[in-house]
N, C-alpha and C positions, 0 to 999 in steps of 0.2 A: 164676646161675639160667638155667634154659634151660623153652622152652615156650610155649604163647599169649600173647602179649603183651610175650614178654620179646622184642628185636632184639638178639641182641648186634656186628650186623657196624653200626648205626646206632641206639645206644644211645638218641640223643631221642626217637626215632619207639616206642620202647616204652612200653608202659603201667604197668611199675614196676618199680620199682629195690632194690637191698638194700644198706644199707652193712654195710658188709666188714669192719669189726670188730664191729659192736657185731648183725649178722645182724637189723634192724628191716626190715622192707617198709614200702616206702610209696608210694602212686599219683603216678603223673608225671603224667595227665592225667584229666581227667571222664569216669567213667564210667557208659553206660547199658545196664539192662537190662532195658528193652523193648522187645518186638517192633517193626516188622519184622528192624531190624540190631544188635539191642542182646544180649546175653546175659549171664545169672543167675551165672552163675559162671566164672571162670576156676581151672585146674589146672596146675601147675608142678613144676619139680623145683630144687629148692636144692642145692648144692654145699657140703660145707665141709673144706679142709683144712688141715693141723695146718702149724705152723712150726719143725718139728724136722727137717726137709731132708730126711724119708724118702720124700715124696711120697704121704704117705696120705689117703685123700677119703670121707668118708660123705657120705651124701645122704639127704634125707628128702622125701617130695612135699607139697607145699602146696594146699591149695583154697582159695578166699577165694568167699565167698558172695555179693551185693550185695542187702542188705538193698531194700524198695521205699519208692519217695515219692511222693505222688501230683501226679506233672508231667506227668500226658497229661490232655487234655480229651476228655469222651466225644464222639466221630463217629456221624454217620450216613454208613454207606459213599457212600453214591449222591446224598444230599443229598434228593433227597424217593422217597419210597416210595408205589407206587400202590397203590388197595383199590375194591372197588365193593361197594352195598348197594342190594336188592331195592327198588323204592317202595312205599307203603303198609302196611312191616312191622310188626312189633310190635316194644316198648322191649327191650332187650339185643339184639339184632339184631347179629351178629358182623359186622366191616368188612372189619378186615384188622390185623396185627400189622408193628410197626413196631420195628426194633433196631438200636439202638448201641452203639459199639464202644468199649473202653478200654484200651488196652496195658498198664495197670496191672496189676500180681499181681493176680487174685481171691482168693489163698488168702492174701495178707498184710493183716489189717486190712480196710479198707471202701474204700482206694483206686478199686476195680472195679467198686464194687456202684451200680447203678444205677439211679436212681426216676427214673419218666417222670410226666410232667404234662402240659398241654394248655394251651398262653400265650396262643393264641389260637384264642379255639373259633368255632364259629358259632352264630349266636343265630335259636332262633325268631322270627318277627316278632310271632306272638299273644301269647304268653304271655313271652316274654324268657327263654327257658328256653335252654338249652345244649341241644343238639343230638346233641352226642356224649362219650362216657367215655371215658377211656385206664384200662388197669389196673395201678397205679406199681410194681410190680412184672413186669409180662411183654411190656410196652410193646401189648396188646390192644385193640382199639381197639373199642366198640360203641355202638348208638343207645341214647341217654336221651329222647328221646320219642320214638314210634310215626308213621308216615304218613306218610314224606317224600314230596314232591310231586315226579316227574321233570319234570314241564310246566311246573312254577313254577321250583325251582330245581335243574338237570340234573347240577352238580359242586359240590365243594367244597373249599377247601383250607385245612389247618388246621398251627399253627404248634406242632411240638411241641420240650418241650426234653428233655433226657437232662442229671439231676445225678449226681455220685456224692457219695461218702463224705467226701471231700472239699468239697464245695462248689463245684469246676467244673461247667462247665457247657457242651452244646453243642446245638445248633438244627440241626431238621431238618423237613419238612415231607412232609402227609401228603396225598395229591391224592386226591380221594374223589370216584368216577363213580356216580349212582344207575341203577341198572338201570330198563327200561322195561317197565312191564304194560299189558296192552290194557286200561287203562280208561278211556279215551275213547271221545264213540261218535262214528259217525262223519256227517257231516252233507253232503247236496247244497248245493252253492254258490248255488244255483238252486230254487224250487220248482217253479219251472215252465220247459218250452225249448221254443222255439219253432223250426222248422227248416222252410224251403217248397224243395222237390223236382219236380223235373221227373218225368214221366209218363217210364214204362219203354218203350223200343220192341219191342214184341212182351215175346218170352221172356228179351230179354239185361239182364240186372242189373248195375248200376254196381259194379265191385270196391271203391269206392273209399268210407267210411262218410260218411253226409249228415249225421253230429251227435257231438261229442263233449261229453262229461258230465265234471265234476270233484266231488269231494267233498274237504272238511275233515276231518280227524282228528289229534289233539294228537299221538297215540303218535308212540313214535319210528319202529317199523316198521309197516305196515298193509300187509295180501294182501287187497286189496278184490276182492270177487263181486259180478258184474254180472247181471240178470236180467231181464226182460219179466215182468207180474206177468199171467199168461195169465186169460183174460176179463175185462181190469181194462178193456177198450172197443175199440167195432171196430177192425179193423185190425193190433191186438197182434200176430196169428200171421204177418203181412207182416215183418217186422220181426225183429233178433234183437241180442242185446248180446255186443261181444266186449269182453276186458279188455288195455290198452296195457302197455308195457313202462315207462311213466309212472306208471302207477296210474291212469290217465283209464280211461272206458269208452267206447267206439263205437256207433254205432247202423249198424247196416248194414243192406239191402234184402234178403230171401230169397225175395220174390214176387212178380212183375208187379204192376205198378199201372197200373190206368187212369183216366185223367180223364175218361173219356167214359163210364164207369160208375155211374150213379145211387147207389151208396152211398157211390161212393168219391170223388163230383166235392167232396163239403164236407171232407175230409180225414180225418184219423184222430189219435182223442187214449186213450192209455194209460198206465199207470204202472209205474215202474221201481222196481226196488229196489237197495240194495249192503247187503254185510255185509261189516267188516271183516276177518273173516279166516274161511276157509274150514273150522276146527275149530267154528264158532259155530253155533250151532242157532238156526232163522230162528224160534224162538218166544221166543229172548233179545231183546226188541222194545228193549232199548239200545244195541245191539250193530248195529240193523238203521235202514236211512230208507227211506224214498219220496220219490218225484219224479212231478210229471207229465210226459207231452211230447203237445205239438201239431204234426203234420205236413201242413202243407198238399200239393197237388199244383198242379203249373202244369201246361199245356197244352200239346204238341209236336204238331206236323207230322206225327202217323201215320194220316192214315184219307186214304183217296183220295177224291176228286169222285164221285158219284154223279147219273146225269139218273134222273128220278124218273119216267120212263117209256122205257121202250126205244126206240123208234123212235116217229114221229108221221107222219102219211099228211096230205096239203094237196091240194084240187082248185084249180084256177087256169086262167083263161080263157084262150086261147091270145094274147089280143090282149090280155092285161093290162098295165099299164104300169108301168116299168121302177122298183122299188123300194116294188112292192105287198109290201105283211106277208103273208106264205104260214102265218106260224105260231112257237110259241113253244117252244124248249128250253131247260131251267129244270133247271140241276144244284142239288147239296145237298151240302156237306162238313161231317160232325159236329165237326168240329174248331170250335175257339175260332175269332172274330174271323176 
């Protein structure tokens, strides 16, 4: 015999042999033919010749099939397969599709054919209900009830198995990310802030902001909007909100302040708003909060001494004595203290 399997210069190391008189095959070793290194059939060529000393030889080729048995357990390549599902969907909600693999023939018998199930699911807390479906046929993975909460529970992971026709059996698992909707709203940390600020020197304004604002919101991402809510109380238009690369907001100065200004010496209180994300329409009043702030003003050192009459005129006797009062100069600075 000559061909796949056959060694004739190290006959053990072959896969099968033929005895020489009676022409039977038979396997010298176990053979598989499953993928990755295993194959379905081998083809050879048989030799026979006669013992009449003429040297004559016919030959006929042989193919030998390997019938299949189911000796592989179905795999999942990777070992878990990742999926993500929307929050607050509705029930059949597609996840993600989850497949294992089985070197077994598909076309011999049911060796290959494989039903998925779901060994360990996750359970609602209200109702005890199962959470998710597989489809035991396409390995499909989707919600069996409606509304998953990303804020309550953000992932999940569920244990599935792969049987075939056989009765093996193999485990693999399914890592399940819920996507995040803006429906949280979002909330000041604070209703009220309080912040006392020093009086502006003339025209120059502090670069620097006199109050930072936080807010709460569950979602996973939030683009908060910051704003002054314009005539929500004097002072507002002083004043302007920028937004941090934190998500915090600033209050920053965009107008002299005086403390020696009668409207301005009791301080300034107005209202702020944020909205979570900047596609929101400020009449989605869930979407939207308020805040007050209180800004006192403190007093600086800017106004000069003032004598409250220009010059004063004194008569004084020539013979007066040494440490007579000639008269009073009497200054005035509007400043504090």
């Amino acid at each position: 015999m000559t061909g796949p399997g056959i060694d004739i210069e190290n006959p053990s190391d072959s896969n099968f042999d033929i005895n020489k008189a009676t022409g039977e095959i038979f396997v010298l070793k176990p053979l598989n033919r499953d993928p990755p290194h295993g194959r379905a059939s081998w083809k050879f060529t048989v030799f026979a010749q006669d013992e009449g000393g003429e040297g004559l030889v016919g030959f006929t080729e042989v193919q030998i099939n390997l019938k299949d048995i189911n000796d592989n357990v179905p795999q999942f390549p990777n070992g878990i397969a990742y999926g993500n599902v929307t929050e607050n969907g509705t029930i059949g909600m597609y996840v993600m599709t989850i497949l294992a693999e089985d070197y077994d023939d598909i076309n011999e018998g049911t060796n290959a054919k494989i039903i998925y199930s779901i060994e360990k699911n996750a359970i609602e807390e209200d109702t005890g209900l199962p959470i998710f479906d597989i489809n035991p046929d396409t390995g499909l993975i989707t919600t069996a009830v409606c509304c998953l909460d990303r804020e309550k529970t953000p992932d999940y992971s569920l244990q599935i198995v792969a049987t075939d026709g056989g009765g093996l059996k193999g485990t693999g698992t399914a890592s399940i990310k819920v996507k995040d909707l803006n429906d949280m709203p979002p909330r000041f940390t604070k209703d009220e802030w309080f912040v006392e600020v020093e009086e502006t020197d003339g025209s120059v304004l502090p670069e620097a902001p006199i109050l930072t604002v936080t807010v709460n919101d569950d979602d996973e991402i939030n683009n908060f909007q910051y704003k002054i809510i314009e005539s929500s109380g004097y002072g507002a238009d002083k004043f302007a909100m920028v937004k941090n690369a934190d998500g915090t907001g600033s209050l920053k100065v965009v107008q002299p302040l005086d403390y020696e200004d009668p409207m301005q010496i009791n301080g300034f209180r107005f209202r702020l708003q944020v909205i979570d994300n900047d596609e929101i329409d400020e009449s989605d009043m869930y979407h939207v909060d308020h805040s007050w702030v209180i800004v006192k003003l403190k007093d600086i050192n800017d106004n000069t001494p003032r004598f409250k009459k220009p010059h004063i005129e004194a008569a004084v006797y020539e013979n007066a004595d040494v440490g007579k009062n000639l008269g009073t100069f009497k200054a005035v600075d509007i400043d504090k203290g």
